[in-house]
Structures are given as C-alpha cells and as structure tokens.
N, C-alpha and C positions, 0 to 999 in steps of 0.2 A: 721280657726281663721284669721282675718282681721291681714293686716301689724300694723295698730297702735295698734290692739289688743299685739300682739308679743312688740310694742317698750313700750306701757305704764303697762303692767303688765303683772304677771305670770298666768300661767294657772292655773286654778283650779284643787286644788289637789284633788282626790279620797273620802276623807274626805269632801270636802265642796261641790261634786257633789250628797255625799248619802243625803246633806241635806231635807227636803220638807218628809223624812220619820216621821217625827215626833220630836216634842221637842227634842235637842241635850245640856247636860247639860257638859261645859269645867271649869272646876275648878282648882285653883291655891292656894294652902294654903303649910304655909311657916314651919310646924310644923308635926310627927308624927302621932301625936296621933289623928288630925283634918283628915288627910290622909284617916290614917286607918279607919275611921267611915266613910266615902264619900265613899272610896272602897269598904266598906258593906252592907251600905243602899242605897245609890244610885244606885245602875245596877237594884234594882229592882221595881226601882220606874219608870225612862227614861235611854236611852243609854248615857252616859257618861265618860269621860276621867280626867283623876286627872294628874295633874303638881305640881312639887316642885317650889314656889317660891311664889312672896307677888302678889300686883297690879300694880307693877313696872315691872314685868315680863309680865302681860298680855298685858297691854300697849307695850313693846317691840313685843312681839308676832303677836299682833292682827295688828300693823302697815303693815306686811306682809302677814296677811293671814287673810279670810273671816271669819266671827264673829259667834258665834253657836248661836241658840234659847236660851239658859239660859248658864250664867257665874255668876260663884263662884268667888271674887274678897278677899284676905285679905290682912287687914288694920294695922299686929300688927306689931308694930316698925316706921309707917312710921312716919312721925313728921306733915307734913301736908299733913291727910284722903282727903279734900276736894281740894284742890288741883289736887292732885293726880286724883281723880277721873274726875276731871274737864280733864285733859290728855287722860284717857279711854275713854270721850265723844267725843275726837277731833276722836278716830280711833275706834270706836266702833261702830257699825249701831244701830240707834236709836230702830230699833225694840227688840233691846235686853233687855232681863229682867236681873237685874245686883240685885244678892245677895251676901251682905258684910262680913265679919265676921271680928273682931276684938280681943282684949285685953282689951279694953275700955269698963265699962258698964257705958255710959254718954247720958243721954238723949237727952242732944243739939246734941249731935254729929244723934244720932238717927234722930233728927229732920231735921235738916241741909240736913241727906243722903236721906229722904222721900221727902223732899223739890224740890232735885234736879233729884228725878226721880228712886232713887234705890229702888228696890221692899223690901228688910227687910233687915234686920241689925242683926245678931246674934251673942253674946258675949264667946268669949271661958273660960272656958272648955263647946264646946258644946257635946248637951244633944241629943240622936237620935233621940227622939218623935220630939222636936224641930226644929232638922234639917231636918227631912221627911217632917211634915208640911209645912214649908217655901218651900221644893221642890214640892211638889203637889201642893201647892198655885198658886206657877208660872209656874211651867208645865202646872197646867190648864189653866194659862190667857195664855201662849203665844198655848195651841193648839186651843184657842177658839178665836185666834185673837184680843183681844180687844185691844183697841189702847193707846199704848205707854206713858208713862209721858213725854217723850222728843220728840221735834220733832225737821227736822233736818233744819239748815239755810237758808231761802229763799232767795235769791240774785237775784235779778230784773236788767239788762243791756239796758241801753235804750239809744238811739240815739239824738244829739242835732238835724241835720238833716241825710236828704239820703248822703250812701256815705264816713261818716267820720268813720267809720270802726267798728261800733256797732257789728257786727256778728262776727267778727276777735277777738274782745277781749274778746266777752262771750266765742266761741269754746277754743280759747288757756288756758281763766279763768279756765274753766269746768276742761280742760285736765290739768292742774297745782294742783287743788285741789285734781283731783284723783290721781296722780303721784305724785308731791310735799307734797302735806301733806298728801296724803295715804287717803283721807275720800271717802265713799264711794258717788258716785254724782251720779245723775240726770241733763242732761242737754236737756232745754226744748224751740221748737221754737215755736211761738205763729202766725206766719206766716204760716199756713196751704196752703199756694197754691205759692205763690213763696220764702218761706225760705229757705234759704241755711245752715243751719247749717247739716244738714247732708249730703250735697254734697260734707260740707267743709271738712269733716270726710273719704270719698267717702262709705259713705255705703245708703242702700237705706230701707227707712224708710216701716215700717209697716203701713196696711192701717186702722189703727184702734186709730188714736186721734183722727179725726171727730168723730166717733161714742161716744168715753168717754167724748167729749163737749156735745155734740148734747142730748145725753141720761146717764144722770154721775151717776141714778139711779138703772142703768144695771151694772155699772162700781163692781167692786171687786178687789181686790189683785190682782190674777190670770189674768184678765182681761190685767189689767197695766202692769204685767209680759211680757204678750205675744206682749204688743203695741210697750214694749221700746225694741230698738237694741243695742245690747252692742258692743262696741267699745273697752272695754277693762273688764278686770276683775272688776274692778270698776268704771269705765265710761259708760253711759246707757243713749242712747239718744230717746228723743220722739218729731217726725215732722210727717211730711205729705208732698203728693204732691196732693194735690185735684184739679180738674179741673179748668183750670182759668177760664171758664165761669159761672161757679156755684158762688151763692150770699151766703157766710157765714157768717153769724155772730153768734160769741162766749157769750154764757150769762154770764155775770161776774162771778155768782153764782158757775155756774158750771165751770168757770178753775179754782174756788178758791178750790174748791170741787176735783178735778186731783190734784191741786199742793200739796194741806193737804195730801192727800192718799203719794204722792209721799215724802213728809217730813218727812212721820212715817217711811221712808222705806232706807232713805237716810241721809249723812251727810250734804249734801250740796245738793240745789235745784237750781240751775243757768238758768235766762229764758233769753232769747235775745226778750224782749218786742218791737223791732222795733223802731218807734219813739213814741211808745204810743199811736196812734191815735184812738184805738178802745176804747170800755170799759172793755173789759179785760182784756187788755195792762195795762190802768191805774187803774183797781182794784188790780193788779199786785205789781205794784207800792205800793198801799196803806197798803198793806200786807208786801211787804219785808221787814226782816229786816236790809239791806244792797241797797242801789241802787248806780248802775253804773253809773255816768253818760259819755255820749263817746263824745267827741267833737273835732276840729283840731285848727291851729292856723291861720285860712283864716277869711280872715273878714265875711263873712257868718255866719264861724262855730261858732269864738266867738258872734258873736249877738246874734247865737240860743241859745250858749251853756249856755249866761248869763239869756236867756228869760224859759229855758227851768231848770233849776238849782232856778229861784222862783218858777216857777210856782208848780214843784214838794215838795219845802219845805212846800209851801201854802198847797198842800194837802196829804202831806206825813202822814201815822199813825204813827210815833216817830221813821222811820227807821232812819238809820247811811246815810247822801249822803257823795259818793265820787266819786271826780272828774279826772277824765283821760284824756290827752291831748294826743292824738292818732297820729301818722307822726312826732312826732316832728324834724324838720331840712327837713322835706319836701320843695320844690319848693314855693315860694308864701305865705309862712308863715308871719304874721306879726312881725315885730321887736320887740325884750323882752319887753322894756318897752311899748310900744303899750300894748303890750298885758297883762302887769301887771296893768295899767292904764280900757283897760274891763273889766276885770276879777274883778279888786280890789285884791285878794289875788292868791298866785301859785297855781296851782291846786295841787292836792295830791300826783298824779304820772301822769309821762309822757311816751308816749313809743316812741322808734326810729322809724324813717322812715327808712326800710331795704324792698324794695321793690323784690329784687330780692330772698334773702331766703323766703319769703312769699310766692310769686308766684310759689315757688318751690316746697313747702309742702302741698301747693292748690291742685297743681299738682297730688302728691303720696297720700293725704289726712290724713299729720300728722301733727303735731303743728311743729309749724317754730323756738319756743325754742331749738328744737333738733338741730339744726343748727347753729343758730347765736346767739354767747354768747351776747352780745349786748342788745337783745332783750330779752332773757332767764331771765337777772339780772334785767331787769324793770319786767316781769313778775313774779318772785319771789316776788319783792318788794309788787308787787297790788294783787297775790295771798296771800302772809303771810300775808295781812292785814285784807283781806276779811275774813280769816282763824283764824285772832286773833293770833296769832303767831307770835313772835317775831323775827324781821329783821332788818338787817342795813339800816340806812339811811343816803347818802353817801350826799346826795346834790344833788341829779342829775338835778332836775328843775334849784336848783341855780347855779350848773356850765353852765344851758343853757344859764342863764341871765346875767350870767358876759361874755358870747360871746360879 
C-alpha cells in the first residue's frame, strides 16, 4: 500500500475484499419484526448482513467503509426521507441499488424515491412475497450490471494558461473529495503523454487508458478496474505515460464514453483537462457538471482567465463554472483592485501561495493540505462546494482586497 494510500484511508476490511463474489445485500431497519423477516428470507436469496438502525445509520457507516451491491435503507421516523437520502448519495457509490422501506404508504413519496434513483420503496408491515421480489429484482440488475439511475459528478479542471497550477488543484481537489467528504473518486488525466497527475501522486500509471480511448468498445468494467491505480481506498486514478513521439488523438466520443463508465462507478469524476486545447478536453467541458476554472493574478493569467471564463460559458451544457485564483500573494501578482477591475467580480475561491509545503508533498507524493493548514482551509472551502456541502465562508478573497 502507497504512503498516501496509509494517510488518505483505511484499508480494506475482509468484508469489502470478499466483494466481486456476487451481489452483497447490507440492510438497516429500525424495527423487529422488519429484522426478523430480512434474517429469514434473505440469506437465501444473496449473502447479506442486517444492522439495527434507520438511514441515518447507513449514512454514518457507509462514510467510512466501502458500499455493498444492494442496501436496504429505512425511512420510518425520519421527518425529511428525501433529504436524507440525498446524504446517502453524497457517501454511497452510485453503483448501488438502494431499497427503501418505510411507514408511509404515499405515492409522492414513492415517486420522489424512483425519481432519484432508488430501486423500490416497500411499506411496512412488510409482506415476504414482497420483500423477496424487490430482493431478486435488484439482485438481478446489479449481477447483470445494468447501469445505475445515478451517476456520479463530472468535475472538468481546466487551465486559463500553462503554468498557473491546473494539475495541483484537480490532484489536491480529487484527494479532498475522497478524504474530506468520503465520496468515492475517480481522478482522471486527459494528458496521456506528459501529465503529471500521477507523478503528482508518485504512483505510476497502468498502460491501459490509451487502449480504453483508442478502442472504448473493448472497454468493460473490469477492463477500467485494472486501468485505474488506486492511491487510496477511495482515490483511483487513471493516466498514462505514452510515448512523446507517438501522434494521439482522443475522439471526444470515446472519453465521453471512459468518463460515463467511470461516473456509474464513482462519486465524483475529477479530470485535469489541461488548457482544453484538444476535443476531448472540450467535450469534457461540455459534459461536466462542475468546471474548474484555474487561473493566477499576473497579468497574463487574468487576460486568459477572463478570455477563457467566456469562452467556456459560450459553450458550456448548463455546468455550474467556478473560479479559482491559484498563488494568491505570489511574486508579481496584480494589485486587488486591478484585478477586481479584470475580473469584474471576485473569483469564488482563492488559494495561498505556499510554495514550500507543495514542493514538499510533490516530493513524498501527498496532498500539501496534510501540511499547511493555510492551504487545507481554502481547499476545504473549493472541495465543500464542488461537493455541495456546506462550508464557511470567512471572506478570504475579501480580506485579500482590503490588503
């Protein structure tokens, strides 16, 4: 196991190693008599495990340990079901089949739950016939793979130009999401022949994303299994180092086609797109629902980051942009109001110039948050937001400008 493997999570326990044997069905119900029928009919249907408690529980649980093929989730008592479930999404792998049971027999509510992706809804006092059904339902979809109601967040990182630290903020972004908010991630570099996102990491990449570009009709589950290198229990990155002589190009088609497979699989999909200059870079773009954009405060960086910040609205598909002022208090930076006067408004988040914890984590190949609180706190900030997760917002931009 890799050093950042050890600092950003635990090891796989026993349990989430037997996984890959076949549908694993973990259930949480808050009641006896729901218990006792799960302990009866279910062992003989798939292997599974019964927990006392509601979907407040699993949600606690599942933030620290890896998510089974099918979860029993109940709803009786809670005050807001969809809510709540909206919380199980943020730490639950989207490949999961999520069945509900309740106290409610409400059809909105039924609808609302199908809406957002839960495989069935059953009312208590449940009934066995009923309760087998729903479990053979979804044991069958998830042993036969078919693909998920939810998929997981695309987050597209792209650069105003070379240089202003686009690769430094998707590796730290990626590694805050799996550590900070627990979601399982994908982080993905689109630069097959000099990207460093997994240098940044120091692990060395598998020789198999050329292949899942080049031919994505070969490509499988298993396939993407063996390409991505995991860095932590839920950090999984996928690069390359291809020949710098060799002429590639990426068909948009097909990394749209890697990154879907990779969203049924993941909470969060983080690509460091470069400066965008290919067309899979900006198909990238056009898909996420999140884009980064990384810029500094030199006069270069604001010309690009203002030229580069239209030109992406112009062709954005309805993602969220947000903007990141990368160095800030570096060398050479332009003065606040200069740069309020570019810009037109502050960007969203800014992060410190800390040159030396960076260079330092480069080094050992961990995120530089472990180090410099400074840097941690703006990265919390640009993680909980990418994340949807609620954070403080202290002023940081505006105590730069009242420098």
């Amino acid at each position: 196991m890799s050093l950042l493997a050890t600092l950003l999570g635990d090891a796989p326990s026993p349990a989430d190693a037997a996984r890959g044997a076949g549908p694993r069905l973990l259930a949480y119900v808050a009641d006896a008599a729901s218990a006792a029928l799960l302990n009866s009919a279910a062992p003989s249907l798939l292997p599974c495990e019964v927990r006392t408690g509601d979907i407040r529980s699993a949600v606690r649980d599942l933030a620290r340990q890896r998510s089974p093929d099918l979860l029993l989730v109940d709803l009786s008592g809670v005050a807001e079901p969809l809510a709540a479930m909206e919380a199980l999404a943020g730490v639950c792998d989207p490949s999961v089949r999520v069945i509900a049971i309740g106290d409610s027999n409400d059809i909105g509510l039924y609808r609302d739950l199908r809406r957002i992706g839960v495989t069935d809804y059953l009312f208590k006092p449940l009934s066995r016939d009923l309760l087998e059904g729903a479990l053979r339902a979804a044991g069958a979809g998830a042993a036969a793979d078919e693909a998920p109601g939810r998929l997981g967040k695309l987050v597209a990182v792209v650069g105003a130009r070379g240089g202003v630290g686009t690769t430094t903020v998707a590796v730290h972004l990626g590694c805050w999401l799996a550590d900070g908010a627990r979601g399982r991630t994908a982080l993905v570099d689109l630069d097959l022949q000099n990207g460093t996102v997994a240098l940044a990491l120091n692990l060395r990449p598998e020789p198999a994303l050329r292949e899942a570009v080049e031919a994505p009709d070969r490509v499988d589950d298993v396939f993407m299994e063996r390409a991505m290198v995991a860095a932590s229990d839920r950090l999984s990155v996928l690069a390359a180092e291809e020949p710098v002589e060799d002429v590639i190009d990426i068909a948009p088609a097909a990394a749209l086609s890697v990154l879907n497979r990779l969203q049924a699989r993941h909470n969060y999909v983080v690509v460091d797109a470069g400066r965008a200059q290919g067309g899979a870079a900006r198909a990238t773009l056009e898909a996420a629902s999140i884009v980064v954009l990384v810029g500094d405060a030199s006069v270069a960086g604001l010309r690009d980051l203002v030229r580069l910040r239209t030109a992406v609205a112009r062709r954005s598909g309805g993602g969220r942009l947000v903007t990141v002022l990368n160095r800030r208090g570096a060398p050479g930076e332009l003065p606040a109001a200069d740069l309020m006067r570019t810009l037109g408004e502050p960007p969203e988040h800014a992060l410190p110039y800390r040159p030396v914890p960076l260079a330092v984590a480069a080094g050992v190949g961990e995120p530089a948050f472990r180090h410099c609180r400074r840097f941690r706190e703006a990265m919390e900030r640009l993680g909980a937001d990418v994340a949807g997760q609620p954070a403080a917002q202290d002023g940081l931009f505006r105590r730069w400008v009242r420098r």
